[in-house]
Every structure is written in C-alpha cells, then in structure tokens.
C-alpha positions in Angstrom: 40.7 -54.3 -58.9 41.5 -53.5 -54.9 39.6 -51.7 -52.7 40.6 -49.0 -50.3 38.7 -48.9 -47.4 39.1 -45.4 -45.1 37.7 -45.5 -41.4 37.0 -42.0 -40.2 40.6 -40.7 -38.7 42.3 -42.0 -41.9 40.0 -39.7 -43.7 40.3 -36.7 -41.5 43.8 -37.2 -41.8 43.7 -37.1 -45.4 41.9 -33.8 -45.1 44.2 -32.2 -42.8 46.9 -32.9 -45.1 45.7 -31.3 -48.3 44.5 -28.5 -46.0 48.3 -27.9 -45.0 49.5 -28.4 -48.4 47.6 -26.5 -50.8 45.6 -23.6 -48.6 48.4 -21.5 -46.9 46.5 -19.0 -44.6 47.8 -15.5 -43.6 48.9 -15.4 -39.9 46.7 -12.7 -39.4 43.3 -15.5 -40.6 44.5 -18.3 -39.2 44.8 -16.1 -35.6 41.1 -15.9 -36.4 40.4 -18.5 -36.9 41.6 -20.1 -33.9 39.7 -17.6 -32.3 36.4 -18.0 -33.7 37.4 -21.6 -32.1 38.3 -20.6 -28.4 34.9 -18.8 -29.0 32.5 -21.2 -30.1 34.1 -24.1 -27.7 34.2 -21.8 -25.0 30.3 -20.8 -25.3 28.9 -24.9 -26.0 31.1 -26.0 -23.0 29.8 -23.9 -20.6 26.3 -24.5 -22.0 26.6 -27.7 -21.7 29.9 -29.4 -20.3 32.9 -31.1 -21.9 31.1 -34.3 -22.2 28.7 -33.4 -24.6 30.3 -31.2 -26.3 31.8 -33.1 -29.7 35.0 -31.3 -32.0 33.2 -31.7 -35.4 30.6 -29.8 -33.4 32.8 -27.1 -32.6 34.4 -26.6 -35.8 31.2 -26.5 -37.5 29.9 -23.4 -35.3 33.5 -22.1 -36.0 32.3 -22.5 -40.0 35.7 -24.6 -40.1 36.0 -28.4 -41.2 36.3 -30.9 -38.9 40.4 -31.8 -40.4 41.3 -28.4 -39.5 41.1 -28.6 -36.1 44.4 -29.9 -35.8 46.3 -27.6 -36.8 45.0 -25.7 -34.0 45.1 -28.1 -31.4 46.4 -31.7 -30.5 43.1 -33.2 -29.1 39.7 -32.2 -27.4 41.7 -31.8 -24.3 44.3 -29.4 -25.0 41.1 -27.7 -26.5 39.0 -27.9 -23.2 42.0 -26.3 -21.2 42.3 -23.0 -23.9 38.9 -22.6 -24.3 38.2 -22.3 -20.1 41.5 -20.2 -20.4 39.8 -18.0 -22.7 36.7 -17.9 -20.6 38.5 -17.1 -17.4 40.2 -14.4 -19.5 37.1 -12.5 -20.0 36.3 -12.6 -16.1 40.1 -10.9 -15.7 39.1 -8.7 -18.4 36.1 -7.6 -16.5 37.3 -8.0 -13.1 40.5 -5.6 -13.8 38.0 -2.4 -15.7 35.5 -3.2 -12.7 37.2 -3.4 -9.4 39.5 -0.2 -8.6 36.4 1.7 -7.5 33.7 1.0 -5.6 31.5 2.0 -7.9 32.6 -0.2 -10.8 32.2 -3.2 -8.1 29.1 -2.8 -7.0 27.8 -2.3 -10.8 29.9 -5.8 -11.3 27.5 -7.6 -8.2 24.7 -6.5 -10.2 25.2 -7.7 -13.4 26.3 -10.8 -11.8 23.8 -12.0 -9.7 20.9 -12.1 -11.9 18.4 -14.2 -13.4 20.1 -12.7 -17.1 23.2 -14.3 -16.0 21.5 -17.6 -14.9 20.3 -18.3 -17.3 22.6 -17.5 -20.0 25.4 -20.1 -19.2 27.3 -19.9 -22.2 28.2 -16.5 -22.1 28.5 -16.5 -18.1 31.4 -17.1 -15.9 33.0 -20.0 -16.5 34.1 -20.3 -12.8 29.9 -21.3 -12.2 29.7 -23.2 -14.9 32.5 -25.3 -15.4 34.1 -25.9 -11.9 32.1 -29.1 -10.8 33.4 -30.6 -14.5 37.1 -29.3 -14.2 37.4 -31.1 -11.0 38.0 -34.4 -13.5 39.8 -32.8 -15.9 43.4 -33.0 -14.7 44.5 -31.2 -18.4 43.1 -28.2 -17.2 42.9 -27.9 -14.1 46.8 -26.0 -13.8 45.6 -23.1 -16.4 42.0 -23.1 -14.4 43.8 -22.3 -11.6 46.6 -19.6 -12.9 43.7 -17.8 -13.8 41.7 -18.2 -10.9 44.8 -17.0 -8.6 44.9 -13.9 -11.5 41.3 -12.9 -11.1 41.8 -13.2 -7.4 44.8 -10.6 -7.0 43.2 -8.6 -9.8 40.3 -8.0 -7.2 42.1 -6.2 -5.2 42.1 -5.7 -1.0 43.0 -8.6 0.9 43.6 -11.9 -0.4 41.0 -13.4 1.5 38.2 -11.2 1.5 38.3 -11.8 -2.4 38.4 -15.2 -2.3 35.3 -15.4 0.1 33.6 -12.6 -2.2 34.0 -14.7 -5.6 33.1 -18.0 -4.1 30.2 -16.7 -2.9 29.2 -15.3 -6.3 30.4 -18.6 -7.9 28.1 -20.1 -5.3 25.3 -18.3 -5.6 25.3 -18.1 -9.0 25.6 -22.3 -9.4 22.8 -22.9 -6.5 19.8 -20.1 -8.3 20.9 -22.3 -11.5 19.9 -26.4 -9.7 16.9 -25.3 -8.0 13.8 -25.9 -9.5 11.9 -23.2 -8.0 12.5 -20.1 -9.7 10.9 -17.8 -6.5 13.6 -19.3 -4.2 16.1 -19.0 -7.5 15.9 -15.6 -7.0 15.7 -15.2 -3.5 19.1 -17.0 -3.3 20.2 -13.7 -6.0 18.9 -11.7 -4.1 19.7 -12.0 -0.6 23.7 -12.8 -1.5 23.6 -9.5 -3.3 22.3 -7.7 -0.2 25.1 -9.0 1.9 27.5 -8.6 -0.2 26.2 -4.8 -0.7 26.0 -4.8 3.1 30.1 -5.8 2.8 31.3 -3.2 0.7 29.0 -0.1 2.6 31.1 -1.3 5.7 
C-alpha cells in the first residue's frame, strides 16, 4: 500500500480546485465576497500592520476558506496593495462629500483629530496607520500613491496648502497614537486642530 503525503500548499491547492469546479458562484456573490475581503484585510492591517496580519486569518474573518483566496488574489501582496486601495478609497469618499464647503471641512478636522479616531486604527485613515509600513512595500506603494495624489486634488484650493493640511492631520494623528502620555496625546489633538481652525477662519 503507498502513502500520499500532502504538505500544506498541496492541500490548499487541492481545495481551491474543487472550489472552482463544483461551486460556481453568481458574479453578483463572488463581488461580495471579495468585498467582505478588502474589508476584513483592510480593517486587521491597519490594526496591526502587514506583518502580522496572516491570509488564513483574513479569510476566516471574511467567513471564507483559506483555498478560496485565490481566486481572488495572487498572493498576500497583491492583497496588501487592494486592501490600502480600498482604505484610501473611503478617505476619497469622505474627503469629496466633506470639502466643497467650509462647513463640511471643519466638521471633517473634528472628527479627525480625536481620541475616537486614535484609538480606533482599524477603521481610521489608512494614510496614519499604514504609511511608516508602505514605505517597504514596493507592491503598493504606486496605488498608495494614485490615491494619495486623488485625495489631494479632491481637497480642493491650492495644491499645496492641501498637502501641508493632510500631512499635518496624518502627523498629528500618528504622534497622539506613539506617545505614552495620554494628557500630551491630546494636547497634540488639540492644539493642531486649533491651528488648523485658525487656517481656515483666515
């Protein structure tokens, strides 16, 4: 009698094929599925960066097996670079309903810059949780930054001015989040929010 021995990927492959052959999903559930995806990766990486962040993890939040995740995607990588996508999408999103009136922007500053947002990470912007990681991440770095330049223009006003005005959100956002003092934490909220209020009243 001869045994077959299967490592892991053997396995998974196994799965992914009998998936493909005998479970044929609508377009319409399979589109949801790879959302429920973008959604789940998107949330644990910004919780907790790409490192320790696993696929079977992922898929498992999704409520998907581990073999089915690639039919969606080609590796953790390509996965990394849609889910920031995603993310940064959801900043547009907001950005674009936000900025046309000064109103809308100043309600924007405040739900940004607050202890709420601090400390919820995984629903945050992905620009203050994510950037110090993307730096190494050469895969998705040229997405990251179509969609930073789109949420830059989408601000409206002069190029520059937005720039300045998200880096220093991005900023203060990422220092109230490594200190370890949460007076100071929120002294750092504060005060960027004053001169950025300051900014806009001029």
């Amino acid at each position: 009698m001869t045994l077959v021995m299967y490592d892991d990927d053997h396995a998974r492959g196994i799965l992914f094929f009998l998936e493909r052959v005998f479970m044929r999903y609508p377009a319409t559930e399979t589109a949801e599925k790879h959302d429920r995806i973008l959604q789940e990766a998107s949330r644990l990486f910004r919780e907790r960066g790409f490192e320790d962040v696993t696929v079977a993890e992922v898929m498992k939040k999704a409520g998907l097996t581990h073999g089915a995740f690639y039919s969606h995607f080609g590796s953790k990588e390509a996965l990394m670079a849609a889910a920031v996508e995603y993310a940064m999408q959801g900043v547009l999103r907001g950005v674009k309903k936000s900025f046309p009136t000064l109103e809308g922007r100043r309600a924007y500053l405040d739900r940004y810059l607050t202890a709420r947002h601090r400390d919820t990470p995984g629903t945050g912007c992905p620009m203050a949780a994510l950037s110090g990681e993307i730096r190494n991440e050469p895969e998705v770095k040229g997405r990251f930054t179509a969609n930073l330049k789109e949420i830059i223009s989408a601000m409206g006003g002069e190029r520059r001015e937005a720039m300045a005005t998200l880096a220093t959100l991005v900023g203060a956002i990422s220092l109230a989040r490594a200190v370890d003092d949460e007076a100071f934490s929120r002294e750092i909220l504060r005060e960027v929010q004053k001169k950025l209020d300051r900014e806009m009243a001029g």
